[in-house]
C-alpha positions as CSV (number, residue, x, y, z in Angstrom):
1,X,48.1,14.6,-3.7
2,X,50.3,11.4,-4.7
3,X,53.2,10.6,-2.9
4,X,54.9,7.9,-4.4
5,X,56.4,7.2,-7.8
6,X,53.9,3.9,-8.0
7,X,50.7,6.0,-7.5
8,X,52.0,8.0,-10.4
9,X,52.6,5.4,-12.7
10,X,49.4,3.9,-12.1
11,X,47.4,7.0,-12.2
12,X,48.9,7.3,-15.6
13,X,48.2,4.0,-16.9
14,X,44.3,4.4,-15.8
15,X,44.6,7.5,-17.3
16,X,45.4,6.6,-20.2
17,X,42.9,3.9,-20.6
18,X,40.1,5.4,-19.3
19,X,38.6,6.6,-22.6
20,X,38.8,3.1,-24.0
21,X,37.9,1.2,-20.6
22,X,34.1,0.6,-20.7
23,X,34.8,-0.6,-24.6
24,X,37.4,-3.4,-23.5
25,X,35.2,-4.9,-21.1
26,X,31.8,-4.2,-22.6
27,X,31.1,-7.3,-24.3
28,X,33.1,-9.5,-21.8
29,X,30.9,-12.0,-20.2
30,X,32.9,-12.7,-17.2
31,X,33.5,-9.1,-16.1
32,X,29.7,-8.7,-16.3
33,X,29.3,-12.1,-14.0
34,X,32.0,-10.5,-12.1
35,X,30.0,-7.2,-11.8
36,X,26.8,-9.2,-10.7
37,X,28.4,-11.2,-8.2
38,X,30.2,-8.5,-6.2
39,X,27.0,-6.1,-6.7
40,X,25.2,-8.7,-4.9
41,X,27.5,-9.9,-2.6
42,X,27.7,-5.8,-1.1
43,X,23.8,-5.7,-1.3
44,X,23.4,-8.4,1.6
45,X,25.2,-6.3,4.0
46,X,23.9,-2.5,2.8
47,X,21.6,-0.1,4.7
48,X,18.8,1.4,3.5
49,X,20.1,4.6,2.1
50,X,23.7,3.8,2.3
51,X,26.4,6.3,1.9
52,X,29.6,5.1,0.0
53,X,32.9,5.8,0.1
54,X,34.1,4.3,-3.0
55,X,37.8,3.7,-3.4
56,X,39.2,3.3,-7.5
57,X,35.8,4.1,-8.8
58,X,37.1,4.1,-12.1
59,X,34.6,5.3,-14.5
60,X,31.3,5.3,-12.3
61,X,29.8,1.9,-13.3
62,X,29.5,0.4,-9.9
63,X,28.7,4.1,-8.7
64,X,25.6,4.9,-11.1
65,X,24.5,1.0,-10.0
66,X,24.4,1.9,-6.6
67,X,22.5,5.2,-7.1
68,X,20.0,3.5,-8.9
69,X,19.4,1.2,-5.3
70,X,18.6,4.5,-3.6
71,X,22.4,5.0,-2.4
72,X,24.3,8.2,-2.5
73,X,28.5,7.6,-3.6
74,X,31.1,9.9,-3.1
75,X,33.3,8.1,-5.8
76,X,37.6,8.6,-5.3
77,X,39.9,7.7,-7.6
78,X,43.8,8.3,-8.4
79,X,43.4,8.8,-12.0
80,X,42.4,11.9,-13.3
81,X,41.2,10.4,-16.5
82,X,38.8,7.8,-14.9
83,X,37.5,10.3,-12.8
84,X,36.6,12.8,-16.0
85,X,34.9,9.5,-17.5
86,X,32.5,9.5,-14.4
87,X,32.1,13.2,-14.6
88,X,30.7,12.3,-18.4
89,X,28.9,9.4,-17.7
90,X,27.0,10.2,-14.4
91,X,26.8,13.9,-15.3
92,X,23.1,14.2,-13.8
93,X,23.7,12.2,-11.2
94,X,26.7,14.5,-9.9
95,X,24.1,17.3,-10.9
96,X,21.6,15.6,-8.3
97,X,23.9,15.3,-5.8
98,X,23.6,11.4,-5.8
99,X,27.4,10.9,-6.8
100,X,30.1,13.3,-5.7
101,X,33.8,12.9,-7.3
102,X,37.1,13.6,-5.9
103,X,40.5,12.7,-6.8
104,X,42.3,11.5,-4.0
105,X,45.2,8.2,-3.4
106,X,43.5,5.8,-1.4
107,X,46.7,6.0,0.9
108,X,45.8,9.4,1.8
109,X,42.4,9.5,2.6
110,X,42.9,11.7,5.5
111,X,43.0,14.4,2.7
112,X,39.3,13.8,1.7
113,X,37.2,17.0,1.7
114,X,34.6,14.4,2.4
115,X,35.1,12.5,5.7
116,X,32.2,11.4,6.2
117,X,31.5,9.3,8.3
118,X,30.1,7.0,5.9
119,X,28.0,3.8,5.6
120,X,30.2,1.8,3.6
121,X,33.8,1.6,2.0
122,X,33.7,-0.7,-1.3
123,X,36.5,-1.0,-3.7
124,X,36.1,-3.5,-6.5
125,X,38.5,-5.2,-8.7
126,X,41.8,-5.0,-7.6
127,X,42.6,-1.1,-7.1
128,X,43.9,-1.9,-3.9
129,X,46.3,-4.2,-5.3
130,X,48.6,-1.1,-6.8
131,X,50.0,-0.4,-3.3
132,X,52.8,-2.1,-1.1
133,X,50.9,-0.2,1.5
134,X,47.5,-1.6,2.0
135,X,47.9,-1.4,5.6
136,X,48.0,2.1,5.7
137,X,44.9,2.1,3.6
138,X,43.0,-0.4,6.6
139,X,44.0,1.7,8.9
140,X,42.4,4.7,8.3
141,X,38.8,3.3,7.8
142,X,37.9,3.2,11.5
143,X,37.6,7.1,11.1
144,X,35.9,7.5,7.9
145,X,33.1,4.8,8.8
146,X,29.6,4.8,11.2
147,X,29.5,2.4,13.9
148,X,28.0,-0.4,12.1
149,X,29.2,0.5,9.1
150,X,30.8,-1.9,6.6
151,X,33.7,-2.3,4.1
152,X,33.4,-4.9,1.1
153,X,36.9,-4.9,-0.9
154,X,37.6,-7.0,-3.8
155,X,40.8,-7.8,-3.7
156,X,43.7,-9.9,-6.6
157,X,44.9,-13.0,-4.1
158,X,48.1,-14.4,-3.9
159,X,46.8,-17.7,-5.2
160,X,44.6,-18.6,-8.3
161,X,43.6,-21.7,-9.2
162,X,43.4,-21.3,-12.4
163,X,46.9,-19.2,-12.9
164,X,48.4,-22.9,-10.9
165,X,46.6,-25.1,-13.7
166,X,48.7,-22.8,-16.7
167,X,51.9,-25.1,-15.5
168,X,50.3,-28.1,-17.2
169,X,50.5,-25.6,-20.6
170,X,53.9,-24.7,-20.0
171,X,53.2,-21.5,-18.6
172,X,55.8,-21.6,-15.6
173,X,56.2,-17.5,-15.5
174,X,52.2,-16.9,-15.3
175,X,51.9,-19.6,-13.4
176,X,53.8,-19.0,-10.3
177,X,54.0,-15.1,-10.4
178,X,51.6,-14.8,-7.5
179,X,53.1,-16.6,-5.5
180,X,57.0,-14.9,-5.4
181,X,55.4,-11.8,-5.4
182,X,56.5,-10.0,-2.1
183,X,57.8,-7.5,-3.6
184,X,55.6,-6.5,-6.0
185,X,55.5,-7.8,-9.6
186,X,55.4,-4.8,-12.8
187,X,52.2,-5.2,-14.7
188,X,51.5,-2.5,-17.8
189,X,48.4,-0.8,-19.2
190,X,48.8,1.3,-22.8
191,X,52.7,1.4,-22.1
192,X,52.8,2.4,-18.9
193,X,54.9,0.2,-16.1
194,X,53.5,0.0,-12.5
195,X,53.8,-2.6,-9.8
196,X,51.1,-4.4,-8.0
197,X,51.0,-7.2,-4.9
198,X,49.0,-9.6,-4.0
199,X,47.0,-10.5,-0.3
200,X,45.2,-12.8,1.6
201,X,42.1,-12.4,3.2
202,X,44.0,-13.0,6.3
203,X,45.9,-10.2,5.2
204,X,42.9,-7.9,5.6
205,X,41.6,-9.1,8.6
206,X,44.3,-9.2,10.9
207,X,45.0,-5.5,10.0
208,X,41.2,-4.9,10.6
209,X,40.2,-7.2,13.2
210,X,40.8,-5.1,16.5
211,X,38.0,-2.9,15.1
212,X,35.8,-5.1,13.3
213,X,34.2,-8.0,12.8
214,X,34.4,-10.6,9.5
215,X,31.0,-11.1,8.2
216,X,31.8,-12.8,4.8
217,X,34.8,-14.3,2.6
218,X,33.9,-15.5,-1.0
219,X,36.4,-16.8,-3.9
220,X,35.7,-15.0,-7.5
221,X,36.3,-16.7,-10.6
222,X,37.9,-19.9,-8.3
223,X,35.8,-22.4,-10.7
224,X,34.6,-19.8,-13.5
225,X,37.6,-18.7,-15.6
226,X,39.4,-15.6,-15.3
227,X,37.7,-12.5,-17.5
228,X,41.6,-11.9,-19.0
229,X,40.7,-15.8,-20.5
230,X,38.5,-13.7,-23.0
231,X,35.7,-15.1,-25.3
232,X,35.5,-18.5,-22.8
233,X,32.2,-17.9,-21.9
234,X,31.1,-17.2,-25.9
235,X,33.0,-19.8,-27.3
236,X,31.6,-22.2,-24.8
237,X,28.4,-21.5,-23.2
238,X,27.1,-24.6,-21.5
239,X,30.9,-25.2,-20.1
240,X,30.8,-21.8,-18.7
241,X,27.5,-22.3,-17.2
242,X,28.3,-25.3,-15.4
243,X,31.4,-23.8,-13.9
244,X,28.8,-21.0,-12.8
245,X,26.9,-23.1,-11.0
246,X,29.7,-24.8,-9.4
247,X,31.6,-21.6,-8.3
248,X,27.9,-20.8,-6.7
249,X,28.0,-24.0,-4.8
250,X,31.1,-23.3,-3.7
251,X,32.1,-19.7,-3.1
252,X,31.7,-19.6,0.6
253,X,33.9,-22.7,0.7
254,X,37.3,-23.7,1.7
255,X,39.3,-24.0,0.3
256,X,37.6,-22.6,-2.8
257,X,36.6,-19.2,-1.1
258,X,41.0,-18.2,-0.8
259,X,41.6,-19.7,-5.0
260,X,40.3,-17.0,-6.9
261,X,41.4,-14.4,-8.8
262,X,39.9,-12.5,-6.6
263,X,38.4,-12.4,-3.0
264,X,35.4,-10.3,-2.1
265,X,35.5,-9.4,1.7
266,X,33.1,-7.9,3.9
267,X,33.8,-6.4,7.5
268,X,31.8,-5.0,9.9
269,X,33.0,-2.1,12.2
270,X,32.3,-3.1,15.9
């Protein structure tokens, strides 16, 4: 069930672009660094035989990737048209009982028909973001988890770098919409309006912390450009893979590790 007017809006959007959405992003080098870096960032903290709760699994990529490291996914997802993407794409692995769909809002996961408890919670790329709620959302992953178990988000943080450096172009709007964000800012995917907001990783832990324990913060895309800055990484190659190496250096790092686009964080349930 979705209860709010948002979580409609953005089920629609996805919806909408979910026959189209492996295409956009296929040939984007950046979303596949993006892809590798989170993938490998969640493999330092998994069990052997992990069992995921996946939160905005969109259309199965990071689903079927994790099957194929001997995990079982129960992937969730608000849209109904992402989740009949994954029901395509990972047909035999549904068949196989390696990935089970549901549709369910991440604020309601006390609806799940599968509780669990699970291994590990893992939401990448910035689903979270389209709720003013994400509390709500922390809050009920105490229950759904193992002792031991652990939660890797990727979240869209309040400050980016590369978003402040767009003032020197004249880009004042773009530039500072992150930061006067608080209550919400409208985005819009195949002409449908939703809102999203932006966190901290403080954000996260403070509404996790009496429960668990931090194990990692890193920065994504802090040095690397944004995917949305699209054809950097073709157009120039050895730039792109010095900024790669950098970013490497440095994603652990303050400041670095809070300037992405995004920040991957990992918690461990005490």
């Amino acid at each position: 069930m979705i209860t709010t007017g948002n979580e409609l809006d953005t089920a629609e959007a996805f919806s909408r672009q979910s026959v189209i959405f492996d295409d956009i992003y296929a040939g984007n080098t950046i979303v596949h660094y993006k892809r590798s870096r989170v993938r490998s960032h969640f493999m330092r903290y998994a069990n052997p035989h992990c069992n995921i709760l996946e939160l905005n699994s969109g259309t199965g990529d990071d689903a079927i990737f994790f099957v194929g490291q001997g995990f079982t996914v129960h992937a969730t997802d608000v849209s109904a048209g992402m989740q009949e993407q994954l029901r395509h794409k990972a047909q035999s692995l549904i068949n196989g009982k390696k990935i089970t769909a549901e549709l369910c809002s991440f604020t309601e996961l006390h609806l799940l028909k599968k509780q669990g408890p699970y291994d590990a919670i893992f939401s990448n790329f910035g689903g979270l973001n389209c709720t003013a709620e994400l509390d709500k959302v922390l809050q009920s992953f105490h229950s759904l988890l193992k002792l031991g178990g652990t939660v890797t988000l990727v979240i869209i943080s309040k400050f980016c770098l590369w978003e402040l450096l767009l003032l020197f172009k004249g880009k004042f709007k773009t530039a500072r919409r992150r930061l006067f964000a608080g209550k919400g800012r409208t985005a819009h995917i195949e002409g449908q309006y939703f809102k999203c907001w932006y966190y901290s990783p403080s954000y996260v832990i403070r509404h996790l912390q009496k429960d668990f324990d931090l194990l990692a913060v890193e920065g994504l895309c802090t040095i690397v450009p944004p995917s949305y800055m699209e054809g950097f990484a073709e157009k120039h190659p050895a730039i792109y893979n010095r900024l790669k190496k950098w970013e490497n250096r440095l994603k652990s790092v303050a400041p670095f590790k809070y300037w992405g686009d995004y920040f991957i964080i990992s918690l461990k349930k005490k």
